[in-house]
Every structure is written in C-alpha cells, then in structure tokens.
C-alpha positions as MATLAB code, in Angstrom:
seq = 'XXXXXXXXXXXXXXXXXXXXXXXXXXXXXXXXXXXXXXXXXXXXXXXXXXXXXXXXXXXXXXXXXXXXXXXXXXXXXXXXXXXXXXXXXXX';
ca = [
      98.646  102.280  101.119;
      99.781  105.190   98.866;
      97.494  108.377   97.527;
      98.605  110.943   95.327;
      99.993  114.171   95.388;
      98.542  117.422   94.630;
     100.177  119.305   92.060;
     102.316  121.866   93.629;
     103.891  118.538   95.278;
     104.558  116.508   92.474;
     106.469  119.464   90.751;
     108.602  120.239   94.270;
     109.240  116.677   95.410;
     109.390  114.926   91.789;
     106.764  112.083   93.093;
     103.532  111.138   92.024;
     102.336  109.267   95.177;
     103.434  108.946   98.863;
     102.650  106.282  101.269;
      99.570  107.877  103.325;
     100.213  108.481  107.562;
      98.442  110.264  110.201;
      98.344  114.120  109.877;
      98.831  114.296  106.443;
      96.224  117.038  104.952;
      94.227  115.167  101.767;
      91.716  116.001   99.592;
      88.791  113.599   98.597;
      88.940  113.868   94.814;
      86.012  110.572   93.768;
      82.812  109.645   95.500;
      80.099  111.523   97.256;
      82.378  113.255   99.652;
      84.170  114.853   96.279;
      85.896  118.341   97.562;
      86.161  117.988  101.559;
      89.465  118.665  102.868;
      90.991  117.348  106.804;
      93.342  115.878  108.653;
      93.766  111.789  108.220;
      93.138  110.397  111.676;
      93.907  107.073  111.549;
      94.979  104.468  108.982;
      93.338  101.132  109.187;
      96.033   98.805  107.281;
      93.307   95.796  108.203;
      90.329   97.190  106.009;
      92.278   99.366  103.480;
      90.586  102.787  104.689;
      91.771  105.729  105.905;
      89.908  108.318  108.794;
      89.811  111.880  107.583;
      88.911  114.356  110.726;
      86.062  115.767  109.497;
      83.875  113.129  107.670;
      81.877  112.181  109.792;
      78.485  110.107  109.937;
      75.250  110.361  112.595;
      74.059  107.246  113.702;
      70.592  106.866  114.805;
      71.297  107.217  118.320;
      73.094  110.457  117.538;
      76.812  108.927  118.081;
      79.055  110.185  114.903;
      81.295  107.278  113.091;
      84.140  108.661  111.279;
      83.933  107.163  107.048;
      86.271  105.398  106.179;
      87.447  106.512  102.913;
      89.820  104.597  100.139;
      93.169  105.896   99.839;
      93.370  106.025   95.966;
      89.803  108.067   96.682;
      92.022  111.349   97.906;
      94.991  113.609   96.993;
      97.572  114.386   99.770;
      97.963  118.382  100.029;
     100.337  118.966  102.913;
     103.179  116.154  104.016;
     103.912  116.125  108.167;
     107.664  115.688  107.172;
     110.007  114.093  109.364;
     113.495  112.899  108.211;
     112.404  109.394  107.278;
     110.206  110.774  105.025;
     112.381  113.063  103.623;
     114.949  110.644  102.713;
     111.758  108.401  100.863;
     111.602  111.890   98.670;
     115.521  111.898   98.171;
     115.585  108.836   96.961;
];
C-alpha cells in the first residue's frame, strides 16, 4: 500500500510514492476529511485502510472508532526513516 509524497519530498528523495508504515505524518488530500493532518496508527493490509491518530468517529454509546482512510486518499509529509528505508530511497 503506497501514498504519495508531498512536494518538498519528491524534490529531496527523487520519488513520487513510498510504501505507507506506522508513524509516518500524512495529509488527507480527497474526501470529507480533505486537510487533517496525524500520525498513521495502524495499517490494516486485510481491508486496504490505513488509521490516522486523529480521525476519529463517536459512536452512539460515546466510544470513538478510528476511520479508516484509503491510502491513495493522503500525502505522506514526514518519513520515520530507518536504514531499510533509506536504502528503498537509494535505490
């Protein structure tokens, strides 16, 4: 599952898309959460979607549900870089 990179990335790494992990910053660039910024939480390979920290849904018993959003929906603003993902960008 891969999302694209914000444009200060693309010109420093030379990519147009990363595959998406856990604590990488995003954007939500399509859809009715269009502009809200977090944290991805989790990535659920099983349903395609992707937990960003703070979207967040009440239920009627007032429990929250985090949204699951589509990874093609968002832009990826800040990497969590480790050295396996630094020689992906090398490549």
């Amino acid at each position: 599952m891969s999302a694209s990179l914000s444009k200060e990335l693309r010109e420093k790494y030379k990519v147009r898309s990363l595959p998406i992990r856990t604590d990488d910053e995003v954007t939500v660039v399509r859809g009715s959460n269009k502009g809200k910024t977090g944290k991805v939480v989790a990535v659920y390979r099983k349903k395609w979607v992707i937990h960003i920290e703070k979207l967040t849904k009440e239920k009627s018993n007032n429990q929250s549900v985090q949204l699951g959003v589509d990874p093609s929906k968002v832009q990826i603003s800040t990497i969590k870089l480790d050295k396996d993902r630094l020689a992906l960008l090398k490549r």
